[in-house]
N, C-alpha and C positions, 0 to 999 in steps of 0.2 A: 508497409511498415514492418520491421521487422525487432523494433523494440520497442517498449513501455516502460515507464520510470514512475513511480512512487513516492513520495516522502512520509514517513513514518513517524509520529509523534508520541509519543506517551500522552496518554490521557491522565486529563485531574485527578479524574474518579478511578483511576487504574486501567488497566491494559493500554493497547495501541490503537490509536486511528491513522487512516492510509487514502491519499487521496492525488490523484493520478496527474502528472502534468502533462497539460495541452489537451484532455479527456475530462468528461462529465464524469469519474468513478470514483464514488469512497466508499470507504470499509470501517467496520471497524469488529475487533474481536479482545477476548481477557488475555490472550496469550500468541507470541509469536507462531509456534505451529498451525494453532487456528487463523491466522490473521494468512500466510501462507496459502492457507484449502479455499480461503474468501477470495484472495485477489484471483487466484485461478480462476474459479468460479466466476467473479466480476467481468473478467477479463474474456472469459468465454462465452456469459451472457450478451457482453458489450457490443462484442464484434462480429461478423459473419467470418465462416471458414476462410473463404482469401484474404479477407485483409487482418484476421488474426495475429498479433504479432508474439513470434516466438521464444522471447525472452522477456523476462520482468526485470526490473534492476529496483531494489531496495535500496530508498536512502534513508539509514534510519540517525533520526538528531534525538537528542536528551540536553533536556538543561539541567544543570548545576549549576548551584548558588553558596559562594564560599562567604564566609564573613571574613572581613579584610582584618 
């Protein structure tokens, strides 16, 4: 494996939760830079050194809600 993907949500209660597709991994932290140090961290508790994968890809969503 040489990548891992994320989706990134805003939390209720503020900051971001992150939770890995195809993988047992979520995170969650108040702010992008901390949420950043976690999935690293996740990511290298998760796996053993070879099958490690080398890249993370963040997909981050936000809702917005207009009044029509």
């Amino acid at each position: 494996m040489t990548d891992i993907h994320f989706v990134i949500e805003e939390a209720p209660e503020g900051g971001h939760v992150a939770r890995a597709v195809g993988e047992d991994i979520f995170t969650e932290a108040d702010d992008l830079p901390t949420l950043h140090a976690q999935l690293r961290d996740a990511v290298h508790c998760h796996f053993a050194d070879a099958e490690r994968p080398s890249l993370i890809h963040l997909h981050i969503t936000r809702e917005e809600v207009l009044q029509a």
